[in-house]
C-alpha positions as a Markdown table, in Angstrom:
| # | Residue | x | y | z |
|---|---|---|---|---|
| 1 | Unk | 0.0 | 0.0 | 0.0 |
| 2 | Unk | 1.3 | 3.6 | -0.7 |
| 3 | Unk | 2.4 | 5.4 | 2.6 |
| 4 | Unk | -0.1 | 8.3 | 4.1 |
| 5 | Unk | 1.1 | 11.9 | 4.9 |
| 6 | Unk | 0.8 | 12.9 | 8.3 |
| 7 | Unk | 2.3 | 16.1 | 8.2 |
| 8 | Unk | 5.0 | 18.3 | 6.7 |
| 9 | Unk | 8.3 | 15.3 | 6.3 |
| 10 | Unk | 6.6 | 12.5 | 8.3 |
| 11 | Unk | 5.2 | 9.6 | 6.8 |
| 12 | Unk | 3.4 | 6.4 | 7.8 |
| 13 | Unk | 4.1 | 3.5 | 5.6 |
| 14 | Unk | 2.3 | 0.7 | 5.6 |
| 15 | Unk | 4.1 | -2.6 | 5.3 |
| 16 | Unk | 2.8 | -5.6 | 3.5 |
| 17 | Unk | 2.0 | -7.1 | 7.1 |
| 18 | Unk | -0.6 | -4.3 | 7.2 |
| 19 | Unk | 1.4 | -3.1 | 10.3 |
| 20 | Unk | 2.5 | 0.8 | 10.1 |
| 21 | Unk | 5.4 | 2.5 | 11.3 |
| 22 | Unk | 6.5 | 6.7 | 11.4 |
| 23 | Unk | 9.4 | 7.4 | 9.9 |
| 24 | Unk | 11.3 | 11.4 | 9.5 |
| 25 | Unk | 12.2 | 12.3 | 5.7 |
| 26 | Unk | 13.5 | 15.0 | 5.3 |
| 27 | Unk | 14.1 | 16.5 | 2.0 |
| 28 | Unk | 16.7 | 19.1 | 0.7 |
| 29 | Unk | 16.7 | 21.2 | -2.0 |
| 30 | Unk | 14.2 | 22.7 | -3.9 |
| 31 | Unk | 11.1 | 22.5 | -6.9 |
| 32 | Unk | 9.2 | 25.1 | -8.4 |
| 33 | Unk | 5.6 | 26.0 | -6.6 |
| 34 | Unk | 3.6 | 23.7 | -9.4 |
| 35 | Unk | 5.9 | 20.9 | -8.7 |
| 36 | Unk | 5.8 | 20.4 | -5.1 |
| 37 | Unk | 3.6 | 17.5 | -5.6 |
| 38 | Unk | 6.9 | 15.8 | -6.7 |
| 39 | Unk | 8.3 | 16.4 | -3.6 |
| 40 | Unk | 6.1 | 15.1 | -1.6 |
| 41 | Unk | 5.8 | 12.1 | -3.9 |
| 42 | Unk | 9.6 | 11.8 | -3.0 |
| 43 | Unk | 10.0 | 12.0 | 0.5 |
| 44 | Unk | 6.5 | 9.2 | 0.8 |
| 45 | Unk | 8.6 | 7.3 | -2.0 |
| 46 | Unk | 12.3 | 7.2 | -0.1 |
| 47 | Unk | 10.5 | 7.2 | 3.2 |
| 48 | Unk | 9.5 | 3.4 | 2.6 |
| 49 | Unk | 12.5 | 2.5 | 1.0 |
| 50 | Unk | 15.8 | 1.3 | 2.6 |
| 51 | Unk | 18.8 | 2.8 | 2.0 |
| 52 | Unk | 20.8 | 5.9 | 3.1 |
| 53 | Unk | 20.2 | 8.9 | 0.2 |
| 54 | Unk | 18.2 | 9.6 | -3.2 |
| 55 | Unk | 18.3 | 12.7 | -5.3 |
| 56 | Unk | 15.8 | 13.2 | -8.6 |
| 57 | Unk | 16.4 | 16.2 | -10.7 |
| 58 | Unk | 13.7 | 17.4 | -13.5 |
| 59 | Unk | 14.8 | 20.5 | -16.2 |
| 60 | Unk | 12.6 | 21.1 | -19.0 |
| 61 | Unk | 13.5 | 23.7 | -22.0 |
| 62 | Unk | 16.6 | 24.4 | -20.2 |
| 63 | Unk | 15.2 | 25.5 | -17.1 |
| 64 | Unk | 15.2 | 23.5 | -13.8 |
| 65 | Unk | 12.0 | 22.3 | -12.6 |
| 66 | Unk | 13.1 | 20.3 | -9.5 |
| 67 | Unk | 16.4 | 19.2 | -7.7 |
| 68 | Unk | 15.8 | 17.2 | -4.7 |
């Protein structure tokens, strides 16, 4: 199941035991106003993943949408 926003950098995935657990993300850099849906995307995405770091960058027409 996809993880459910709490607040502001917290998360609460849901593990395929149907148990839940909070976990802190908390994302640097930046993404333009109309993107920030991408960064919360992120932070739910990396939140219930293992692993130490992730970045994602977007440009478009040569200007820099996102760099997280």
């Amino acid at each position: 199941m996809a993880p459910v926003a709490r607040e502001p950098g917290w998360v609460t995935p849901q593990r395929r035991d149907g148990d839940t657990y909070a976990s802190r993300v908390d994302t640097g850099g930046w993404a333009e106003r109309r993107f920030e849906p991408v960064r919360e995307i992120f932070a739910r995405t990396i939140a219930g993943q293992g692993g130490t770091g992730a970045a994602v960058a977007a440009r478009w027409d040569g200007t820099w949408l996102v760099d997280l």
